[in-house]
N, C-alpha and C positions, 0 to 999 in steps of 0.2 A: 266343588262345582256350585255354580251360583244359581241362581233359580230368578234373579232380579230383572227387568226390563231394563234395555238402555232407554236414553232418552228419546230419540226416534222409536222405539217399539211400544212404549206408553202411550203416545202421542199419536201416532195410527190406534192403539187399543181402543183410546178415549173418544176417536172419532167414529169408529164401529157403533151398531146401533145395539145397545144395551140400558134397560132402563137403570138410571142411578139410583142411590140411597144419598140423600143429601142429608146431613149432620151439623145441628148447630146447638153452641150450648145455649141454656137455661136455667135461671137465676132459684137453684133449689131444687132442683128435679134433675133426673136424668138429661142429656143432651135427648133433641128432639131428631128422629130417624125415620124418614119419609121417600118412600117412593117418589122419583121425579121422571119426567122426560128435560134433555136437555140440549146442547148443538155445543160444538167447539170445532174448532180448527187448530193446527199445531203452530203453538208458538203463539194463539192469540187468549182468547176469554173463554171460559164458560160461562155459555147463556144459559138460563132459565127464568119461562115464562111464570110468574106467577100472579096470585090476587092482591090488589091493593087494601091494606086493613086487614092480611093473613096473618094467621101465628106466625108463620116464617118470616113477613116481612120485618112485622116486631121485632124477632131477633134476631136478625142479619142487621138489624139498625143495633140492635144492641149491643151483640157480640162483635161486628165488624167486618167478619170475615166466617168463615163455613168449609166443607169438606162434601166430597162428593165420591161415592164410592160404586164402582161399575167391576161385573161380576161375569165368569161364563161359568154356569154351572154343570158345565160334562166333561168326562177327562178327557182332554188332559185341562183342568183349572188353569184358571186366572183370572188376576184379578191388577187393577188398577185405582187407587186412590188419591185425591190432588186436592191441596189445601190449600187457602191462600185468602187476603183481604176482600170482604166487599171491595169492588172500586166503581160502579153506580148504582141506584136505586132508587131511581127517582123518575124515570118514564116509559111511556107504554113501550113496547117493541113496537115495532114498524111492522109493517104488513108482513115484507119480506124477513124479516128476521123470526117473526113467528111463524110463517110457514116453512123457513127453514129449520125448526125444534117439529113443528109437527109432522114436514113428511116425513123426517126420520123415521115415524111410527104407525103410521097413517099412508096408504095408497094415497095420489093425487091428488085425486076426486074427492075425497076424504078429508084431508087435509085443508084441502082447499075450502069445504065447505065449514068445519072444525073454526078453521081462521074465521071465516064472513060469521059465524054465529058465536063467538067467543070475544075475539079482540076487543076490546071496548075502553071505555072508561074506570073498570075495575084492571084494567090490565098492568102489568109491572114487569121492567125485564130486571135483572137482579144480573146484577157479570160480577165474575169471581176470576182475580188473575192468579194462576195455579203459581207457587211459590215452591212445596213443598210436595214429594212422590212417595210414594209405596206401592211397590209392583213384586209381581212372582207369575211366572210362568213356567208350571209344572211339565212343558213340550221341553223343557230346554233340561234335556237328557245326555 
């Protein structure tokens, strides 16, 4: 018996709201393993908002590409992982695209206000097109 997602049950996984572990390597050190908030849709990007002049952006310029690793942790587990190239990094998100990362996590009113005090000129969307999966769903009995 397999325990693997298909490609549709990945892809609903990764749209559920779960905060990520984004993983990029690091020239001597361990790869760098950071809690994120993020947004995807199936068959498109993952978004993630971040800071411009972060350690992450460093090395998502440098490595190229990164890994994103989203988790439930109560049984029955699962877990979803997707890797794949930078393919931009280079401007802020839009209004709408960061409040789509933050209501995921954030009630409205929250979110809403999150974006109006955050979005700025330090802002960065970083998209990742998922190439490669690793999935297990321990319901699948």
């Amino acid at each position: 018996m397999s325990f693997v997602m298909t490609a549709q049950e990945r892809e609903e996984f990764l749209t559920e709201v779960h905060v990520a572990v984004v993983a990029v390597n690091r020239e001597g050190r361990a790869p760098l393993a950071v809690p994120i908030w993020y947004d995807y849709t199936p068959g498109g990007e993952v978004l993630l908002w971040i800071e411009r002049g972060s350690v992450k952006e460093r090395l998502f310029r440098e490595a190229g590409r990164f890994s994103i690793c989203t988790q439930v942790e109560t049984i029955p587990y699962k877990y979803v992982t997707a890797e794949g190239p930078v393919v931009a990094l280079d401007e802020a998100p839009t209004e709408e695209q960061a409040l789509g990362i933050a209501s995921r996590y954030l009630p409205a009113e929250e979110a809403a206000r999150w974006v109006e005090d955050y979005l700025g000129e330090n802002s960065l969307l970083a998209r990742m097109r998922p190439e490669k999966w690793l999935s297990t769903d321990y319901s699948k009995t």
